[in-house]
PyMOL Python script that loads the backbone (N, CA, C, O; Angstrom):
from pymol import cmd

cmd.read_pdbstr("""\
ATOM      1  N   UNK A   1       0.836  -1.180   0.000  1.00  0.00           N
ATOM      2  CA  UNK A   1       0.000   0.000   0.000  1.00  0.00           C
ATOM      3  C   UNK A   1       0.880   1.241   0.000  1.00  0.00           C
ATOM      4  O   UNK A   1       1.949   1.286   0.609  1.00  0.00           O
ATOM      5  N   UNK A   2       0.340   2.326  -0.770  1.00  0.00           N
ATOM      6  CA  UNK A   2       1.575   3.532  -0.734  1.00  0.00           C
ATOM      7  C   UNK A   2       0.963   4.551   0.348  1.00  0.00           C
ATOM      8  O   UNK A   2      -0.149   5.056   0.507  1.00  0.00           O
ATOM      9  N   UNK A   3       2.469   4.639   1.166  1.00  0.00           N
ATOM     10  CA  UNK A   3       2.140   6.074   2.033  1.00  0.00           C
ATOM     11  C   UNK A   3       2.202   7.071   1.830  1.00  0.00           C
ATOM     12  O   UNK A   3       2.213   7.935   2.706  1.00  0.00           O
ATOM     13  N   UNK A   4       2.285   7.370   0.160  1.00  0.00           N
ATOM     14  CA  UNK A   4       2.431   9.024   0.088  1.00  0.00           C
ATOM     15  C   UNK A   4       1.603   9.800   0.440  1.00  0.00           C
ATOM     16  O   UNK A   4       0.450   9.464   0.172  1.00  0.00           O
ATOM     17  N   UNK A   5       1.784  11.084   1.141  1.00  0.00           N
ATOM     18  CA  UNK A   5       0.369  11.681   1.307  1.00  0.00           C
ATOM     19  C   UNK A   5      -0.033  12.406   0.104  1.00  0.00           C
ATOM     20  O   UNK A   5       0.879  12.933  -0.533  1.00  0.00           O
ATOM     21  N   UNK A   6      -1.410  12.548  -0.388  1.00  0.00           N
ATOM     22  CA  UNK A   6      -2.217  13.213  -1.311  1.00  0.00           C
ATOM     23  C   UNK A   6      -1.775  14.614  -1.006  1.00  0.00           C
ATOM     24  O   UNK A   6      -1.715  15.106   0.121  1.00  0.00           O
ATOM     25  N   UNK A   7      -1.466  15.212  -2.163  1.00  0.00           N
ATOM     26  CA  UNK A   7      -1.482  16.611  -1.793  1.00  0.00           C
ATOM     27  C   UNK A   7      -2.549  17.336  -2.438  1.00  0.00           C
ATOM     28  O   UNK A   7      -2.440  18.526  -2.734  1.00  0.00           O
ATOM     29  N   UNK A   8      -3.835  16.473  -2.716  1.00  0.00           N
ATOM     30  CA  UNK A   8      -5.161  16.927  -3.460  1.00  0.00           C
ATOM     31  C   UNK A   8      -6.087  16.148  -3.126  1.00  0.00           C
ATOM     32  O   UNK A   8      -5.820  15.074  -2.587  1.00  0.00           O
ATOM     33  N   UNK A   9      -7.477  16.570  -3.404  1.00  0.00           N
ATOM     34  CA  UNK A   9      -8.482  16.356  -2.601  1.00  0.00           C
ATOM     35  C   UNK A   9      -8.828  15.406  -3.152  1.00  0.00           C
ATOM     36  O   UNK A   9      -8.770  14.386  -2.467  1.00  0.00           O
ATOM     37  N   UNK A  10      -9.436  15.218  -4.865  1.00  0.00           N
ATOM     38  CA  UNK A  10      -9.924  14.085  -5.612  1.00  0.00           C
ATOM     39  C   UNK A  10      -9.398  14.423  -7.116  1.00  0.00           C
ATOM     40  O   UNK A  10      -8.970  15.538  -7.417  1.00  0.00           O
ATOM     41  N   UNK A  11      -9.464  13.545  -7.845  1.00  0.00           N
ATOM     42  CA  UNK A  11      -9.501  13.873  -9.529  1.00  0.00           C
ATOM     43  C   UNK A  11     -10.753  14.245  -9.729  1.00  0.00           C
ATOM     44  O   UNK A  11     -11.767  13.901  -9.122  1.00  0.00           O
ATOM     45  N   UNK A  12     -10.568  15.243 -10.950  1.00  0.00           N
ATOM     46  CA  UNK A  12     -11.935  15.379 -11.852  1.00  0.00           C
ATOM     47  C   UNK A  12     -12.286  14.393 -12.676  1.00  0.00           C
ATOM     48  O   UNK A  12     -11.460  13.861 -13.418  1.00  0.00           O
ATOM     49  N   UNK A  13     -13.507  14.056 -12.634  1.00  0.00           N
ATOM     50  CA  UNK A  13     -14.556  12.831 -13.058  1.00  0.00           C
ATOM     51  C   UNK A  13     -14.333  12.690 -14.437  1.00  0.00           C
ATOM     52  O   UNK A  13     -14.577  11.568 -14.880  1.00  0.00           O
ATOM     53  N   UNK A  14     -13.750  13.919 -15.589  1.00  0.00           N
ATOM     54  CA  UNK A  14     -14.068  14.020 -16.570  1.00  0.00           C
ATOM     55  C   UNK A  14     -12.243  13.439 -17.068  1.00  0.00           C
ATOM     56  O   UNK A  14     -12.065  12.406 -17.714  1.00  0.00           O
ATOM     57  N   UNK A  15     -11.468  14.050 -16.755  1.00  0.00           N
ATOM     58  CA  UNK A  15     -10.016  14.674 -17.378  1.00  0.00           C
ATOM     59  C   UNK A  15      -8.886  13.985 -16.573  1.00  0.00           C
ATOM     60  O   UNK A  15      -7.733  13.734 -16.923  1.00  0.00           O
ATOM     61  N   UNK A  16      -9.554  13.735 -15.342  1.00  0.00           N
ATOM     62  CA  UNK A  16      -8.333  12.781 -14.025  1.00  0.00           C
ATOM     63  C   UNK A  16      -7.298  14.123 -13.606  1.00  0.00           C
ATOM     64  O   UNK A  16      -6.266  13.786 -13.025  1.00  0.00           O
ATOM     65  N   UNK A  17      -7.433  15.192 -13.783  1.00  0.00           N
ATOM     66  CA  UNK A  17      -6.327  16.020 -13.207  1.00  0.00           C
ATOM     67  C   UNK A  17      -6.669  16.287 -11.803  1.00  0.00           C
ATOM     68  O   UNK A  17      -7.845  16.050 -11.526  1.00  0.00           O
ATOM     69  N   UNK A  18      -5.959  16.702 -10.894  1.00  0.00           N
ATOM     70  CA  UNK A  18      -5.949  16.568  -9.384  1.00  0.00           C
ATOM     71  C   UNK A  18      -7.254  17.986  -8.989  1.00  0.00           C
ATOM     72  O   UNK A  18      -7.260  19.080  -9.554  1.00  0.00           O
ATOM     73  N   UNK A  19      -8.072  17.614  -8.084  1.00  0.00           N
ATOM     74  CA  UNK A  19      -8.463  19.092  -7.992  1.00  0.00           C
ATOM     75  C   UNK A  19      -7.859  19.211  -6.414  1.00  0.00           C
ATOM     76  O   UNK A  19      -8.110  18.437  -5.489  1.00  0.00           O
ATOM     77  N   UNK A  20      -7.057  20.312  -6.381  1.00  0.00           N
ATOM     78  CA  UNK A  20      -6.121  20.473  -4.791  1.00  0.00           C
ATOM     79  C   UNK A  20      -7.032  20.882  -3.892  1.00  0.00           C
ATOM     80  O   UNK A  20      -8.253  20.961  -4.027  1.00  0.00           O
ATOM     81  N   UNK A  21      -6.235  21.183  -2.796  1.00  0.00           N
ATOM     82  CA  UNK A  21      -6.978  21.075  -1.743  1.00  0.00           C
ATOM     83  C   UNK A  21      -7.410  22.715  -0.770  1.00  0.00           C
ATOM     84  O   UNK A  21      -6.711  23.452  -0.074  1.00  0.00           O
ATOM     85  N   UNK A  22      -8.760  22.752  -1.134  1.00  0.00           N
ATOM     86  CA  UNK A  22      -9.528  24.192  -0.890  1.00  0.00           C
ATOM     87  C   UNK A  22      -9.673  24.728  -2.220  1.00  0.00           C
ATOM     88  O   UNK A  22      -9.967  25.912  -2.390  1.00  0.00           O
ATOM     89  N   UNK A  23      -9.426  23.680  -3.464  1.00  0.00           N
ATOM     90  CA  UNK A  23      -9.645  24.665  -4.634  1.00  0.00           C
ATOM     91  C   UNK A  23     -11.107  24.945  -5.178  1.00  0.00           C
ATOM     92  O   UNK A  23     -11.824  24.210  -4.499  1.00  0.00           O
ATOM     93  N   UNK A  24     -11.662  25.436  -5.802  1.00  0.00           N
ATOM     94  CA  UNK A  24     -13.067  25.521  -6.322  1.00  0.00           C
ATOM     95  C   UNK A  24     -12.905  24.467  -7.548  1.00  0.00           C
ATOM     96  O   UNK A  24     -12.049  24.479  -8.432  1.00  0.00           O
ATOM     97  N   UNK A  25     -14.129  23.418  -7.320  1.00  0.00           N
ATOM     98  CA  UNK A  25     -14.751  22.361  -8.641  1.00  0.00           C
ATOM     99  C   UNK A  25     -15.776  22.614  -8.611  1.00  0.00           C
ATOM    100  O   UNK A  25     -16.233  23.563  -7.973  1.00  0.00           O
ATOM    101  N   UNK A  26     -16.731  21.452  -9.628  1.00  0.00           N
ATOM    102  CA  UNK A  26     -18.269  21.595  -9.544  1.00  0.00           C
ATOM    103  C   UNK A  26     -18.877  20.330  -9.664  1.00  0.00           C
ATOM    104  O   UNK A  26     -18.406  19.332 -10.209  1.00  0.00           O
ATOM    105  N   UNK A  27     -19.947  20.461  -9.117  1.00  0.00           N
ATOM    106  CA  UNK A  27     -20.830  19.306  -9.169  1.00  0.00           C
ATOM    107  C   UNK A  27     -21.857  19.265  -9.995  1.00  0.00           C
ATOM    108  O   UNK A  27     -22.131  20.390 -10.412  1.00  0.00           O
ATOM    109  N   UNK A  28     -22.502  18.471 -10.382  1.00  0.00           N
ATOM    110  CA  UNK A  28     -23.898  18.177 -11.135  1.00  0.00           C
ATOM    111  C   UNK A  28     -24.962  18.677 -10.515  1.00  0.00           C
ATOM    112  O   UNK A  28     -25.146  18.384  -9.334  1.00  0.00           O
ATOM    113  N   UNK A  29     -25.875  19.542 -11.216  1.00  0.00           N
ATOM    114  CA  UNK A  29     -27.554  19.980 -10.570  1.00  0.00           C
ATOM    115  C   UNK A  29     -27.925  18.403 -10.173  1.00  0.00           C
ATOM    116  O   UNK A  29     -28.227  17.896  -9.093  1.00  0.00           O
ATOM    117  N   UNK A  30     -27.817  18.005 -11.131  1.00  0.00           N
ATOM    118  CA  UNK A  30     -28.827  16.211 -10.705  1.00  0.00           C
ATOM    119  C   UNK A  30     -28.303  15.470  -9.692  1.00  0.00           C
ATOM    120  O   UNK A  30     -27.226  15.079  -9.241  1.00  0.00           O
ATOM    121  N   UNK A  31     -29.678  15.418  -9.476  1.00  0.00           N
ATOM    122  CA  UNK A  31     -29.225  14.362  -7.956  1.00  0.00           C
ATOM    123  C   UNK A  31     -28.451  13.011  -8.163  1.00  0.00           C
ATOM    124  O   UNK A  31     -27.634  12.583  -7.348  1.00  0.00           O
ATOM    125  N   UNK A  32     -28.785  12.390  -9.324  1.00  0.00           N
ATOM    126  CA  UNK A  32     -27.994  10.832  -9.987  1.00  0.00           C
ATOM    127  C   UNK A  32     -26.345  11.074  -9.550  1.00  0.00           C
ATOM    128  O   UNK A  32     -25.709  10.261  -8.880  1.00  0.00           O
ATOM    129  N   UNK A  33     -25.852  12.236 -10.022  1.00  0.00           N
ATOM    130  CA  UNK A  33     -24.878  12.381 -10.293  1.00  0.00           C
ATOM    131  C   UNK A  33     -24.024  12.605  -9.311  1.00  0.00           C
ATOM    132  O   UNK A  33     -22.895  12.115  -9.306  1.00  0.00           O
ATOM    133  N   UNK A  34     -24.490  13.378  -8.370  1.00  0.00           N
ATOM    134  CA  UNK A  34     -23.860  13.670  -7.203  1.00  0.00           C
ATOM    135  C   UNK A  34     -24.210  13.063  -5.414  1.00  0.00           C
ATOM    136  O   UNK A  34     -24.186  13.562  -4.289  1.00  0.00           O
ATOM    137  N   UNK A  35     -24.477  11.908  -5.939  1.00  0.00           N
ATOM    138  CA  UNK A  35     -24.633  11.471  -4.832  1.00  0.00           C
ATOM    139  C   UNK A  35     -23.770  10.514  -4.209  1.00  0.00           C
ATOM    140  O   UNK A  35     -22.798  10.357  -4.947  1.00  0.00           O
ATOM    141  N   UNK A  36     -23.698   9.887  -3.301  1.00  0.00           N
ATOM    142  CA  UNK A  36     -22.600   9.077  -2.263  1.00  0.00           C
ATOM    143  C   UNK A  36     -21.798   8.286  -3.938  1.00  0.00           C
ATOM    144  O   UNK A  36     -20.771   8.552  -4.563  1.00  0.00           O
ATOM    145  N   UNK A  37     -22.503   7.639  -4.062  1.00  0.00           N
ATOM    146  CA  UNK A  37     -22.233   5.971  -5.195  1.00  0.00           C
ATOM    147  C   UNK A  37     -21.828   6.870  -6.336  1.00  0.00           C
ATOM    148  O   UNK A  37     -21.097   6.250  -7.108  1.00  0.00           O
ATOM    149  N   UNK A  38     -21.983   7.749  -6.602  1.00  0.00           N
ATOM    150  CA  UNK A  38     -21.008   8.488  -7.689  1.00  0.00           C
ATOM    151  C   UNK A  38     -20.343   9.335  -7.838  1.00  0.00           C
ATOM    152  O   UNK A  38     -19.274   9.211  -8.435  1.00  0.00           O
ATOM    153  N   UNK A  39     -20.828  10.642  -7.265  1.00  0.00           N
ATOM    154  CA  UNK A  39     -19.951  11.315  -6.725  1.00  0.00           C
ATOM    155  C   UNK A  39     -19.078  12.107  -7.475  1.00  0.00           C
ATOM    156  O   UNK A  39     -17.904  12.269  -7.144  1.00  0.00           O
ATOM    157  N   UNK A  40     -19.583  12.609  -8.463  1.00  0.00           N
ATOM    158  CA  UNK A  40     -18.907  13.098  -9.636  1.00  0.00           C
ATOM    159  C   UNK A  40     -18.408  14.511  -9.755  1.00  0.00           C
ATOM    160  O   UNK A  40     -19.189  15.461  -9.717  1.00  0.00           O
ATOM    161  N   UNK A  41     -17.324  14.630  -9.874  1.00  0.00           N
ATOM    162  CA  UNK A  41     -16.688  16.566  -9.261  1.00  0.00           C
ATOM    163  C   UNK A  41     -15.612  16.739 -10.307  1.00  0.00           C
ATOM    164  O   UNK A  41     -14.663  15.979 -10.501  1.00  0.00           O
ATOM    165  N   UNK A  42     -15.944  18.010 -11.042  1.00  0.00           N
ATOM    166  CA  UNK A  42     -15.251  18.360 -12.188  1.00  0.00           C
ATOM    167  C   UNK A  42     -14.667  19.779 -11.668  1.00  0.00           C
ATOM    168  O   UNK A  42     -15.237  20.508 -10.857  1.00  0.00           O
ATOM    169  N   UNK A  43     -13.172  20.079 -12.414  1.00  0.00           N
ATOM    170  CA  UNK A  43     -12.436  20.494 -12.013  1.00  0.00           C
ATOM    171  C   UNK A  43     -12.933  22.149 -13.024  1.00  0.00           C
ATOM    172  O   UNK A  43     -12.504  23.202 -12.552  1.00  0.00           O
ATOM    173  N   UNK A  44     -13.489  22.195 -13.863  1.00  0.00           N
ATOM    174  CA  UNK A  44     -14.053  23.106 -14.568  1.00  0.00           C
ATOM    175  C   UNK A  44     -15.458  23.451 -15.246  1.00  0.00           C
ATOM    176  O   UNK A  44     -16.078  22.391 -15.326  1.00  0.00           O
ATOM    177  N   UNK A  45     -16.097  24.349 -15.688  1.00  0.00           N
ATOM    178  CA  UNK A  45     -17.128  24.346 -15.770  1.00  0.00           C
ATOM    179  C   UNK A  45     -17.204  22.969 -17.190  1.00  0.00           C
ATOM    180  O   UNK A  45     -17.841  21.921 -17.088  1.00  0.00           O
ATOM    181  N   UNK A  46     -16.270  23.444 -18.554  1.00  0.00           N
ATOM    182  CA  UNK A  46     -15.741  22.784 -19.475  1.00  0.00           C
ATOM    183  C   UNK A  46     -16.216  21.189 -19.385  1.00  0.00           C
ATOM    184  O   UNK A  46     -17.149  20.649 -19.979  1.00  0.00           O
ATOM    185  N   UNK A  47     -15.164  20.556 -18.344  1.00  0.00           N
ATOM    186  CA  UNK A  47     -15.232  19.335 -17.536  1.00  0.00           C
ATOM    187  C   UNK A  47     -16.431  18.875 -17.127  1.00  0.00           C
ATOM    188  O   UNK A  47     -16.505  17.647 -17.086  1.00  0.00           O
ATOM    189  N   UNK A  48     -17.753  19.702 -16.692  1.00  0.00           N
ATOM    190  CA  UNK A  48     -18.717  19.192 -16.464  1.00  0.00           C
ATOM    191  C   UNK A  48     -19.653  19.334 -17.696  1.00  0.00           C
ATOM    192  O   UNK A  48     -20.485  18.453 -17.908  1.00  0.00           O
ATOM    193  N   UNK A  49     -19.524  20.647 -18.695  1.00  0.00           N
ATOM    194  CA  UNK A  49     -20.275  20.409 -19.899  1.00  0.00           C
ATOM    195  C   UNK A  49     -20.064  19.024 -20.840  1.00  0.00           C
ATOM    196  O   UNK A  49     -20.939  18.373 -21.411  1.00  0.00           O
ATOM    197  N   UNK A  50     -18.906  18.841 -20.816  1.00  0.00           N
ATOM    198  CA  UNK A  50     -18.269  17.422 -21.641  1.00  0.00           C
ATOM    199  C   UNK A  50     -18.664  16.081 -20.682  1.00  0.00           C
ATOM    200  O   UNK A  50     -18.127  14.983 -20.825  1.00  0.00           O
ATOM    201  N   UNK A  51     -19.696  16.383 -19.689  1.00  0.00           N
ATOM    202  CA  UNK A  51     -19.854  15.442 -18.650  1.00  0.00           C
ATOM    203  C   UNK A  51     -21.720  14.937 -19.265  1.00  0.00           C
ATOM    204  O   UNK A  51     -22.304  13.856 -19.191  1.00  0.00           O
ATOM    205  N   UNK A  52     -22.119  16.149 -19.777  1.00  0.00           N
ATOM    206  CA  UNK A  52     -23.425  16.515 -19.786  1.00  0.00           C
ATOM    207  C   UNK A  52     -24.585  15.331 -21.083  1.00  0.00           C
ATOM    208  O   UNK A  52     -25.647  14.728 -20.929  1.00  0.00           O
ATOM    209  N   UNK A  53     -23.668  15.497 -22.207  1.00  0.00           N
ATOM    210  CA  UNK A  53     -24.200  14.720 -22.863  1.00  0.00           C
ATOM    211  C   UNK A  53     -24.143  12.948 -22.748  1.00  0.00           C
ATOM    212  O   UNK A  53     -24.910  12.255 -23.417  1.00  0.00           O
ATOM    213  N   UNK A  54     -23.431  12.537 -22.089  1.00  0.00           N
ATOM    214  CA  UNK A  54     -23.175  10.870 -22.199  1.00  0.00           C
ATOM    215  C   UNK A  54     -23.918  10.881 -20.803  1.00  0.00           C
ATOM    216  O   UNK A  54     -23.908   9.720 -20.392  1.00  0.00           O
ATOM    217  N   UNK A  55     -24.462  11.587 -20.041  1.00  0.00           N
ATOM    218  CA  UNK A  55     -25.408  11.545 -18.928  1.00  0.00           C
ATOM    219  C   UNK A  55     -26.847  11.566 -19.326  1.00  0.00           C
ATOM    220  O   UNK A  55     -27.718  11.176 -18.548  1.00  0.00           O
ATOM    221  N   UNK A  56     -27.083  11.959 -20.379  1.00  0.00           N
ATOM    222  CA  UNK A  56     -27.892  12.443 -21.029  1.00  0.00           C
ATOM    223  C   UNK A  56     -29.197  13.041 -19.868  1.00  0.00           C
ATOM    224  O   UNK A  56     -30.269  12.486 -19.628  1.00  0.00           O
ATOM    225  N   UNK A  57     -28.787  14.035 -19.426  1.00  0.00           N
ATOM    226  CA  UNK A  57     -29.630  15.381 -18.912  1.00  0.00           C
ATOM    227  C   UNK A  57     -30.395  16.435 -19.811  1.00  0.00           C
ATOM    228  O   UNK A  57     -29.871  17.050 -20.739  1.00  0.00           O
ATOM    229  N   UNK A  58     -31.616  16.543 -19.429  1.00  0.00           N
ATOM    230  CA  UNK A  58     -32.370  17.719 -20.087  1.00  0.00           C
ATOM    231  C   UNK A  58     -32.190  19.024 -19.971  1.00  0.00           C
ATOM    232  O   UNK A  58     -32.356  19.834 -20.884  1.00  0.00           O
ATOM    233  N   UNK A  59     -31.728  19.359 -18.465  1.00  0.00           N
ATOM    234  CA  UNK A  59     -31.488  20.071 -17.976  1.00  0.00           C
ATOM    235  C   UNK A  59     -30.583  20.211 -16.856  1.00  0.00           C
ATOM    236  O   UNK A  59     -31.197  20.012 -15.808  1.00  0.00           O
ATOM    237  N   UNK A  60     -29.129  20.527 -16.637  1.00  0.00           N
ATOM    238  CA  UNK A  60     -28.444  19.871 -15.657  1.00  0.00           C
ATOM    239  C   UNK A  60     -28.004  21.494 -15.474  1.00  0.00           C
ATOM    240  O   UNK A  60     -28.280  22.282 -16.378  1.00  0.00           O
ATOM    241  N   UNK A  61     -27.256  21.980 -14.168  1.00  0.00           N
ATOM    242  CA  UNK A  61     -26.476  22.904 -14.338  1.00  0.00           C
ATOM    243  C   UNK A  61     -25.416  22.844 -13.566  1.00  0.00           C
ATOM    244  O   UNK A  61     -25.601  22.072 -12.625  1.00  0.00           O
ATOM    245  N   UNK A  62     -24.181  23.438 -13.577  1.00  0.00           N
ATOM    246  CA  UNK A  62     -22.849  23.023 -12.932  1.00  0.00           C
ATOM    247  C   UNK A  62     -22.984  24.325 -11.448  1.00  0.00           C
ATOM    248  O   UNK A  62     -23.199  25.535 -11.381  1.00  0.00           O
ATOM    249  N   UNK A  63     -22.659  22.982 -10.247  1.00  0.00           N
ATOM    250  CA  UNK A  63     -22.836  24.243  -9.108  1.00  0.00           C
ATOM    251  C   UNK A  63     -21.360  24.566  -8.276  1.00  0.00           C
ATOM    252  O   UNK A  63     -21.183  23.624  -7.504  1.00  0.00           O
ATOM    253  N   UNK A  64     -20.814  25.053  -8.220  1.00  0.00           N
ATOM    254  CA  UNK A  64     -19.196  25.760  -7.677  1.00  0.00           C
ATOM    255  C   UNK A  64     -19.534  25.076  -6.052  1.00  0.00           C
ATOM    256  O   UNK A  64     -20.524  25.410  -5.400  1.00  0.00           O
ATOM    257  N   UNK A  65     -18.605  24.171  -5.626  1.00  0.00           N
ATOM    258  CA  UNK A  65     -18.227  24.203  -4.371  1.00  0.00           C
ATOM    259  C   UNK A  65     -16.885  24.550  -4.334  1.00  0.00           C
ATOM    260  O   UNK A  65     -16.251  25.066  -5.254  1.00  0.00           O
ATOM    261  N   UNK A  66     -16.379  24.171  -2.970  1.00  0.00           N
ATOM    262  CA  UNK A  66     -14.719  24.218  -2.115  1.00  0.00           C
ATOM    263  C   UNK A  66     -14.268  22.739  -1.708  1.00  0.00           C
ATOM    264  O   UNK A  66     -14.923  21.942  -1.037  1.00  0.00           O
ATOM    265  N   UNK A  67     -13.103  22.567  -2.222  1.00  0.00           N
ATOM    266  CA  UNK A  67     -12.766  21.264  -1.748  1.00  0.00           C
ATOM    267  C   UNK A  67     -12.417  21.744  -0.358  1.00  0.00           C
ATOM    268  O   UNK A  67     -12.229  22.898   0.026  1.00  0.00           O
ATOM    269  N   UNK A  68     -12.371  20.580   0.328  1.00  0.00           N
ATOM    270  CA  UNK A  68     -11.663  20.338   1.637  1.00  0.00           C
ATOM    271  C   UNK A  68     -10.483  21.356   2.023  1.00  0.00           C
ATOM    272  O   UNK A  68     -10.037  21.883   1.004  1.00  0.00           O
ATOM    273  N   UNK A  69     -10.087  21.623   2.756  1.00  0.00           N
ATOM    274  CA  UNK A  69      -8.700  22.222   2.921  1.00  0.00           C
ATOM    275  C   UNK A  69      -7.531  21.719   3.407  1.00  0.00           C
ATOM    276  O   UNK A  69      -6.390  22.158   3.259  1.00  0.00           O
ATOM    277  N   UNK A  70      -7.997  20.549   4.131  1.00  0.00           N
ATOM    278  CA  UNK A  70      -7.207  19.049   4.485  1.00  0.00           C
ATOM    279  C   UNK A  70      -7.450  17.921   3.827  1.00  0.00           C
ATOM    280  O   UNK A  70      -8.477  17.674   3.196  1.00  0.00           O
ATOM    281  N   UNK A  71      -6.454  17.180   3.972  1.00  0.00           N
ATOM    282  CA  UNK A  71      -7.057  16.238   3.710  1.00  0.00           C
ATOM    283  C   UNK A  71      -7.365  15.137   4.638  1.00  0.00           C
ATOM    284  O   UNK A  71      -7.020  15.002   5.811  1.00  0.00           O
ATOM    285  N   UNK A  72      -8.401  14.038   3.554  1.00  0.00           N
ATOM    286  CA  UNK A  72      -9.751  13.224   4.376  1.00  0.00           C
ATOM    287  C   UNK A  72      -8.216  11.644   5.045  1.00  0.00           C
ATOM    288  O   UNK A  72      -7.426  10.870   4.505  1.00  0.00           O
ATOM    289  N   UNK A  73      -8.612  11.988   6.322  1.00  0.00           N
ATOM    290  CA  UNK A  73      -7.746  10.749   7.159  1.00  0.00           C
ATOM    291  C   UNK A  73      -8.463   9.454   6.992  1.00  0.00           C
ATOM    292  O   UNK A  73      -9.085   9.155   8.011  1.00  0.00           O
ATOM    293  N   UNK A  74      -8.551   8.719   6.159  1.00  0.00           N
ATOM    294  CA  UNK A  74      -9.512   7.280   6.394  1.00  0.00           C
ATOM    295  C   UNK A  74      -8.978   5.879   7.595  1.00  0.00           C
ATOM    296  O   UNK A  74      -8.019   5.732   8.352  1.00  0.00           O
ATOM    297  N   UNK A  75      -9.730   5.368   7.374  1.00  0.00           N
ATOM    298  CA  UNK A  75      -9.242   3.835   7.883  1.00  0.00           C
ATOM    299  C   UNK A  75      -9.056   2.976   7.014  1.00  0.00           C
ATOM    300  O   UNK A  75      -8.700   1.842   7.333  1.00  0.00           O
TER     301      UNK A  75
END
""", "prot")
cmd.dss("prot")
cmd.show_as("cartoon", "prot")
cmd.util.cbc("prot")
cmd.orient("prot")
């Protein structure tokens, strides 16, 4: 198992680039998308439009959170 520590919060869902830690991503309007079991967080608005069609949404819109500012300690 590797001990490096993460110096970022998660990848973006779309592109795999790191989104760091306290940076602004976005999530999906739809509930499918953003919930526990998927969990989907794009690192740009871009990233979530290119997210939009293979989801196939009628209406979706991209909402700005904050990642973490630490990072998540698991077990």
């Amino acid at each position: 198992m590797d001990s490096t520590p993460q110096n970022f919060w998660r990848k973006c869902s779309t592109c795999k680039k790191p989104i760091g830690l306290g940076a602004n991503y976005y999530i999906c309007s739809v509930s499918t998308c953003n919930g526990q079991r998927t969990g989907y967080v794009f690192c740009t608005v871009m990233c979530f439009e290119s997210h939009v069609p293979g989801a196939r949404h009628k209406n979706a819109g991209a909402i700005e959170k904050t990642a973490p500012k630490t990072p998540h300690v698991g077990t």
